[in-house]
C-alpha positions, 0 to 999 in steps of 0.5 A, a space after each residue: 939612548 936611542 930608544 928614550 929618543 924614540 918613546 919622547 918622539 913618540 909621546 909628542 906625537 901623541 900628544 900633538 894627535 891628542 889635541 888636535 883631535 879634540 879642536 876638531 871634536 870642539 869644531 863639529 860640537 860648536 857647530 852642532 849646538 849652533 844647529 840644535 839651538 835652530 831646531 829647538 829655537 825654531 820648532 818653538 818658534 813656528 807650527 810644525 807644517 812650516 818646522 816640516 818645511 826646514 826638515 825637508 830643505 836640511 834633507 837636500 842639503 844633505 844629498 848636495 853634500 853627500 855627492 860633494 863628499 862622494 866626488 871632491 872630499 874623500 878623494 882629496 883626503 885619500 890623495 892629498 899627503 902623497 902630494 906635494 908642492 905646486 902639484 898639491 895645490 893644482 889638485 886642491 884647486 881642481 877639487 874647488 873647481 868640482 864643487 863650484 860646478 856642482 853648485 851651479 848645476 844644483 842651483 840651477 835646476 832649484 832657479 828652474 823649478 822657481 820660475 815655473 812653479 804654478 804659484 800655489 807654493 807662494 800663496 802659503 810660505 813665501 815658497 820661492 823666497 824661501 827656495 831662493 834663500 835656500 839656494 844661496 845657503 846652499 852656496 856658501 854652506 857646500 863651500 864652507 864644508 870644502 875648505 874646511 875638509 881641506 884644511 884638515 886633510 893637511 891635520 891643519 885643524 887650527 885655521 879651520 877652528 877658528 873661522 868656524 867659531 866665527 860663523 857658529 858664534 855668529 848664527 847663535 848671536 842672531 838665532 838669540 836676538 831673533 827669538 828674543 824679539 819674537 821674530 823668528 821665522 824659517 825666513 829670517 832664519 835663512 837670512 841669518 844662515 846665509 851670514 853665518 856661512 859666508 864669513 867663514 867661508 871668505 875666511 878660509 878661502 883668503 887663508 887657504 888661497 897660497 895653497 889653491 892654484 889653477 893649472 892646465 899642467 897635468 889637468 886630465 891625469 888629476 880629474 882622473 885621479 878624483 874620478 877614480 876614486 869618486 866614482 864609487 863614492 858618487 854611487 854611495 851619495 846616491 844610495 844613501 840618498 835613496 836608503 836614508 835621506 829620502 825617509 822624510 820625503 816618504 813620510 810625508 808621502 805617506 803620512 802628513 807635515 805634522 809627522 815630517 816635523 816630528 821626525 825631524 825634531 826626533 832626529 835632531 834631538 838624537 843627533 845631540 851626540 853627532 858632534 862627537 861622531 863628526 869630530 872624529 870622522 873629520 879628523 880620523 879619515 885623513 889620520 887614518 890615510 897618513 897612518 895607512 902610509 907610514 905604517 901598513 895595515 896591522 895600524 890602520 886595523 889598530 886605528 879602526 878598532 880603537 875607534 869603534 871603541 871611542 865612539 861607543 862609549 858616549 852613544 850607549 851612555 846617551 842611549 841610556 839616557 834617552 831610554 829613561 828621560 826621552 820623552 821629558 827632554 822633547 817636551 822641556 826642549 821643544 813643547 808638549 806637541 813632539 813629545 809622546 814619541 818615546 819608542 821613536 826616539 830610541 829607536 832612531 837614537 840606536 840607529 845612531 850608535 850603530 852609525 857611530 860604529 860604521 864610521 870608522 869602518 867607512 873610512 878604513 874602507 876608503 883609505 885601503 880603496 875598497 869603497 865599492 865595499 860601502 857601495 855594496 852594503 848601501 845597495 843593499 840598504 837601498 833595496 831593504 828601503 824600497 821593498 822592506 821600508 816603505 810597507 813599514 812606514 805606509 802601515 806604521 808611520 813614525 814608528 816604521 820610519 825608526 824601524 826601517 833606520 835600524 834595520 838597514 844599519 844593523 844589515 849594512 855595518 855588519 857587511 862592511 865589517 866582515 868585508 873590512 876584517 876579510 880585506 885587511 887579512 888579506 893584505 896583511 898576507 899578500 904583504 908577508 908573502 911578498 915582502 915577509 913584512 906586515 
């Protein structure tokens, strides 16, 4: 009977993972429609110097956000289900404290840049309209990804899916009207991207405001705890910065705008599989970080494992594809200009597969606090960029931008996997020697 009690609990509880998994994919899936339909839609819509332009202002997004992650999300992911109580919400409100002040330095040193540009920018592009744009997307975009990552640390998955529904409902709404109107411009893009974030961003911090409280109680010993495990996660933003997020800046260093943009259409073409890649990222770290404390290392390897297995199942199926009809896809999706890229293509979506791979590995990595091992393997990717990656992209273009990708990736997950089968082994036999326990 006690048995049977069990396997029924057990069953529930699966079930409830199950489900809760699949809003979080169909969260992330919404969102990444929402941000393929603005490559297809805007590359259509605009010549590929201005396409280039949004490229680049995605690739800093993306560095804000990697450092937001590196010092407010991880450690408030890993931390957060061993609170409880008015202790819990003072460490959620010193994470929004975190991120409110890292927005106010970003943004004022891009204000700061504005007011003294030479003015050359703003003949061509509206350049500082544009920058003052970004900023303000920028603002509610990095507060959006916190609340949400908050909310499902707590495996609160619901509140979040419905104010993000909102906002990706709401940018595809705008992003059609436009295009259909023939008014769509990186401009009014932005105009649209800000409404679309500041809705379910003002949705989420009226919903989560009972859990977020300010206090001078324990204030220190809480920063430090962020510090503690951000530190290394803020070092990590910073290498993935310079390995992979600095690529489009050194091909537009080395090449021209044209191929800036076709990079970025091949990019976000490949990326039509992230929504799983996120989906499961958003939901597998903190599952992971409860499952590591209930259960030990032997669940979390099992977690692990079974990921990777998850994740490649679709990626290889869209490699396949893409191998077969890439070229084609680019030219129906975008126009005949990106299209006569193949290699390129393929080469940046099985750069994409090994990432799935790593995905899991990271966050194993980070709920058994081993990140400086990440830090490590970023280091070394880093160097391959610097004194590998650049020769490639300088002699090859494109085509060196997608070789660097998969080299540095292949090098990299294999480090940390070896590091994570190394490290869990390890604890796996301190815990037996000590307890006789796994």
């Amino acid at each position: 009977m006690k048995a049977n009690l069990q396997d029924y609990n057990l069953a529930i509880k699966m079930k409830k993972s199950i489900k809760q998994g699949i809003i979080v994919v169909l969260d992330f899936g919404l969102m990444s429609l929402a941000s393929f339909a603005i490559t297809v839609l805007l590359a259509k819509s605009v010549i590929p110097e201005e396409y280039s332009l949004y490229v680049l202002a995605t690739s800093l997004i993306l560095m804000m956000l990697s450092v937001q992650k590196a010092l407010v999300i991880t450690p408030y992911t890993v931390i957060a289900p061993k609170l409880k109580g008015i202790e819990k919400k003072s460490f959620q409100g010193i994470g929004l404290l975190i991120t409110t002040i890292l927005l106010i330095l970003s943004l004022t040193s891009l204000v700061t840049y504005i007011a003294y540009t030479d003015g050359k920018y703003e003949q061509a592009n509206q350049f500082s309209l544009l920058l003052s744009l970004f900023c303000l997307w920028t603002f509610f975009y990095v507060l959006r990804e916190q609340m949400r990552f908050s909310i499902l640390a707590d495996l609160n998955v619901k509140a979040g899916f419905m104010a993000n529904v909102t906002g990706s409902v709401l940018i595809l709404l705008v992003l059609g009207w436009l295009f259909i109107r023939d008014d769509l411009t990186l401009q009014t893009l932005l105009y649209g991207l800000i409404l679309s974030t500041a809705i379910p961003t003002l949705i989420m911090l009226i919903v989560e405001n009972k859990n977020i409280t300010f206090s001078t109680i324990n204030f220190t010993s809480q920063l430090a705890k962020y510090w503690s495990i951000g530190r290394w996660n803020l070092i990590n933003a910073l290498l993935y910065s310079g390995a992979n997020l600095s690529i489009p800046w050194l091909i537009l260093f080395y090449s021209d705008k044209k191929s800036v943009a076709v990079y970025g259409v091949c990019l976000a073409f490949a990326s039509v599989a992230n929504p799983l890649l996120r989906g499961v990222n958003g939901y597998l770290f903190p599952k992971m970080s409860h499952g590591y404390k209930d259960k030990g290392v032997s669940n979390l390897w099992r977690l692990t494992r079974l990921s990777i297995l998850v994740m490649l199942v679709p990626f290889f199926a869209w490699l396949l594809l893409i191998s077969i009809w890439g070229d084609s896809l680019i030219a129906l999706f975008y126009s005949t200009e990106y299209a006569g890229y193949q290699t390129v293509l393929l080469l940046i979506v099985f750069k994409m597969t090994i990432e799935a791979i790593s995905t899991p590995i990271n966050s194993a990595l980070q709920t058994i606090e081993k990140a400086y091992i990440i830090t490590a393997a970023l280091l070394i990717g880093l160097l391959i960029t610097v004194f590998v990656g650049i020769n490639l992209i300088e002699h090859y273009g494109l085509l060196g931008a997608a070789l660097l990708g998969v080299l540095s990736s292949t090098i990299m997950v294999l480090i940390k996997f070896i590091a994570l089968r190394w490290s869990t082994q390890k604890i796996n036999d301190l815990n037996l020697i000590v307890t006789g326990t796994e």
